[in-house]
C-alpha angles and dihedrals in degrees: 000000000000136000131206131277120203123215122179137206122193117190126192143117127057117228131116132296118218107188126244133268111214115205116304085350130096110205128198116285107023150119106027112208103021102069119087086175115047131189105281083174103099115245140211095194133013121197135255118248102257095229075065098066126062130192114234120206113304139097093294100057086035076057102048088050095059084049100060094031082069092036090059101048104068117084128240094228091059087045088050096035099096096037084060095044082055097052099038096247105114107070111175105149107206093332091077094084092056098034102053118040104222123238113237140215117017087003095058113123096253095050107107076214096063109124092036083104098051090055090048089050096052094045087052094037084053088050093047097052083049097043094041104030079215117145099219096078086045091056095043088050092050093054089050094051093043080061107040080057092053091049087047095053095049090045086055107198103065086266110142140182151093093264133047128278089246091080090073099041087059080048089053093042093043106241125132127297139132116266097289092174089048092060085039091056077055099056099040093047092050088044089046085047103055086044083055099031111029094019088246108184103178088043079057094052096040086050102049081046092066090042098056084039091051087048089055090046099050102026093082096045118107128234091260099056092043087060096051095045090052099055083075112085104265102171119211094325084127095053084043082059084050098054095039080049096057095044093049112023092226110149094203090075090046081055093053094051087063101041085066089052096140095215084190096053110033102030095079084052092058083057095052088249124146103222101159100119107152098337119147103264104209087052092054105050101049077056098062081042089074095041077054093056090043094056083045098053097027106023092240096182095198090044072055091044101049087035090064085034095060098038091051085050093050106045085040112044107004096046131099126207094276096057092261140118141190134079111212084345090298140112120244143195091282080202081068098043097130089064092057101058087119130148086263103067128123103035094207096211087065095057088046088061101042091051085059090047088048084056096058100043083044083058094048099041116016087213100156083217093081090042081058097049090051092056106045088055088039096058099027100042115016099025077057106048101084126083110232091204102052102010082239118146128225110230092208132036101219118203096182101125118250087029139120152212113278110200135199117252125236100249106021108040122057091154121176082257088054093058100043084046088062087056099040091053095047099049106053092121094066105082102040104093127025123180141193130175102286100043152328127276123217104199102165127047084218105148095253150134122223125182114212101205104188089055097042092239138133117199117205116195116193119172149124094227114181105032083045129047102204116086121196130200130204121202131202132174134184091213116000114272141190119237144122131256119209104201101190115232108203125230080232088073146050137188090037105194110206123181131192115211087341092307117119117247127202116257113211111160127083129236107278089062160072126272097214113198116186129185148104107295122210126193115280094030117156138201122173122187127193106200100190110231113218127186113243143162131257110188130194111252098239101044118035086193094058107074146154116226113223131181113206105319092340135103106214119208122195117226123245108179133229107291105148103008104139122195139312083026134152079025124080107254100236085204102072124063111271086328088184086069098050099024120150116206100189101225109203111247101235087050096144111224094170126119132189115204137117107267088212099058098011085163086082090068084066147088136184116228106205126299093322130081097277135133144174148194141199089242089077092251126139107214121190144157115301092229088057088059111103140130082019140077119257148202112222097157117043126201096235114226113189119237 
């Protein structure tokens, strides 16, 4: 039924590999050169500079252009354009209003939220600098940066943002305001992003200014009243102290990371309790990134301990079929899941931010769970955000049946989901590879070349993953080295078949592993793998005739038209309050969500329909990836009927 996929590796050249930051997250190994405090926390796997690794043609770099094709076309003055207001340094009279396009939705000059854009897209435009080597999101960064510096100078103090400082006075004093350390980690993380990413000196200099400006601001301040600032959502500005920290040396930011220690959230954690109840869970996972960071740069071992903790209870008990969590934002009885299969499911911010947190226990453990758990949210929920048609992002994943995707608009969205969607679609190069002293992982089957400079080799991945099943690498080498490869086996597939320069080798290992495959590589050396895909059920816990169908590591959806979708649909209506939030989808009545199929061997329901994604079943349906679902309702989980 299935054809092959190819994936290549080419090996070659011998220099030295610094690992990869991922957006607003500094990760082991990385930066030489740039890092006054390196990772003391030992380590099974460190990260590729991202400017190492290429895309080669295929949905995610068709995805990645579409990204940067939007992140270019909005202009730095409109991006600037509130953080001048702010400062007094935009005077256009009347003419402002015709000289300068206002940015909409949580950008508009009255949202407490307005500047959180501008951080994101320093932070993507950094990534796409790294991940393109092309000089037009440089040059964008630069121009961002040149005016950041202009607003900071007027402001004085190091103060900056595109709101005043008053805002976190009200924060400090209690009173109402919406979430302004959350827009400033923002800020710090996409300035610390273009100095490590686009070697950014000035973004160094403006960023260590507001953290010596946030010290004197909060030094003072007594425990009562932290505790009452922090109450407030304040998003990773600790792990953002961490990582400013790391890159200067400077105590007093280290200072600051601990001075944003939530007790409430993370001390049950630090009892191995699982307290989450109905927390915002957004909120919630950039907070254990921080504790991540601290293990990194102090060996803490119990910031190590309720890291791994967290991450265990939510892949295992807070997470649905596509990788994601979150009903409304908000955590739920997971005993209860199938009652919470809304259309507002799947906040993609939260899977943003426990992909990060996968990369750094990956680092620490090599365990190829956690590789399994970054691709099935990779592929199901971020590879699947964006729009083909528009290049616009969906800031929820709902999993309400007869749904669909509901996306952002270019002028009147700019959600938190829109901002974290610049940088998704910028960075899928970064996980990859991974690499330790003894070889290289390839833990995604992603079309892609690295280069592994310490080693002299250059790994070129070519394949059609997922509509194939066969991966093929390439291998060339400037002078013949001995390494290993760790090709993962996922725990998706069995009876892997892996071949070197057309030769069988002997598979071992189980799914759930690694294939290790160590010997000296010449140029022109060539392995290629087959990992077998089945269908299988995933039920909810609560309900065993509630499931999601997957095939391999991915969650099918059958498709189920646009009867009923009224306009602006499947667009956000710029006109209603945070529609994404309220928004009625008008599911038709007779919307069938019933499948027939034997739940011991549900691979008989379907059937394959030629070399594509597409299946079938008797029962009339058309089932595809839920990444190829868009501008239509869907089915994800199916209310099983026995044949």
């Amino acid at each position: 039924m299935n054809k092959k996929v190819l994936v290549t590796v080419i090996l070659f050249g011998s220099l030295t590999v610094s690992g990869i930051v991922s957006a607003q997250s500094v990760y082991p190994g990385q930066h030489q050169g740039k890092l006054k405090k390196e990772t003391v926390a030992p380590l099974q796997a460190e990260s590729f500079d991202l400017k190492d690794v290429r895309l080669l043609p295929s949905r995610f770099r068709d995805n990645m252009l579409r990204d940067s094709a939007w992140m270019t076309s909005i202009d730095v003055n409109r991006l600037l354009h509130s953080f001048r207001t702010n400062a007094g340094v935009f005077a256009g009279r009347e003419g402002g209003y015709m000289t300068v396009k206002k940015l909409g939705g949580w950008e508009s000059l009255d949202c407490e939220l307005r500047g959180h854009t501008t951080g994101h897209m320093l932070s993507a435009l950094g990534l796409m600098y790294a991940a393109t080597g092309s000089e037009i999101f440089k040059l964008k960064g630069d121009s961002l940066v040149n005016g950041l510096e202009e607003v900071q100078n007027a402001l004085k103090n190091g103060y900056l943002s595109a709101w005043p400082e008053e805002l976190i006075n009200r924060n400090i004093q209690g009173k109402g305001v919406w979430a302004p350390w959350y827009t400033l980690h923002k800020l710090f993380s996409g300035l610390i992003d273009q100095y490590l990413y686009a070697d950014n000196k000035k973004a160094l200099t403006i960023v260590t200014r507001m953290g010596d400006w946030a010290y004197n601001k909060l030094n003072p301040l007594s425990e009562e009243t932290r505790k009452l600032m922090i109450r407030n959502e304040f998003g990773g500005i600790n792990e953002s102290f961490y990582n400013l920290y790391s890159i200067t040396g400077d105590e007093r930011y280290r200072w600051l990371a601990e001075y944003f220690y939530h007790n409430d959230v993370i001390d049950p954690l630090k009892e191995l309790r699982d307290d989450l109840g109905t927390k915002h869970t957004n909120t919630f996972i950039p907070k254990v990134i921080a504790e991540a960071r601290n293990y990194e740069l102090t060996r803490n071992e119990t910031s190590r301990k309720l890291s791994e903790f967290f991450w265990h209870t939510m892949i295992d008990h807070h997470t649905f079929a596509p990788g994601c969590s979150s009903d409304k934002e908000h955590y739920f009885d997971p005993k209860k899941l199938s009652q919470h299969l809304t259309g507002y499911t799947g906040e993609t911010c939260c899977t943003y931010n426990m992909l990060k947190l996968s990369r750094h226990l990956f680092c620490w453990t090599g365990d190829s769970s956690i590789a399994d758990y970054y691709e099935r949210a990779l592929y199901n929920h971020i590879l699947g955000q964006q729009d083909p048609e528009t290049g616009m992002v969906a800031y929820f994943l709902p999993l309400l049946s007869g749904s669909h995707k509901l996306y952002s608009t270019k002028e009147n969205s700019f959600w938190c989901c829109v901002g974290s969607g610049f940088e998704n679609h910028a960075k899928f190069g970064e996980a990859i590879y991974y690499h330790n002293n003894q070889g290289i992982y390839v833990n995604l089957f992603i079309p892609s070349q690295v280069t592994w400079k310490e080693k002299g080799l250059t790994i070129r991945q070519e394949t059609e993953f997922p509509q194939e099943e066969t991966t093929r690498f390439t291998l060339q080498a400037e002078n013949p080295v001995r390494t290993t490869i760790y090709l993962r086996y996922p725990s998706w597939s069995k009876d892997v078949k892996v071949s070197v320069n057309g030769k069988k080798i002997s598979v071992k290992q189980k799914s759930g592993s690694y294939i290790a495959i160590t010997r000296e590589w010449k140029d022109g050396d060539q392995i290629s793998a087959t990992y077998p895909m089945q269908i299988k059920l995933e039920a909810t816990p609560d309900n065993p005739n509630k499931a999601a169908l997957l095939y391999g590591p991915l969650v099918l959806a059958g498709e189920r038209g646009t009867e009923g979708m009224q306009a602006p649909a499947p667009f956000s209506n710029p006109a209603l309050y945070n529609d994404y939030y309220t928004y009625n989808f008008h599911v038709p009545a007779h919307l069938r969500t019933s499948l027939k199929l034997d739940k011991k061997h549900p691979e008989r329901a379907l059937q394959r329909v030629g070399s594509d994604l597409k299946f079938t079943t008797e029962q009339g349906d058309v089932i595809r990836p839920l990444y190829d679902l868009h501008h239509q309702r869907y089915v994800v989980y199916w209310d099983l009927q026995s044949e």
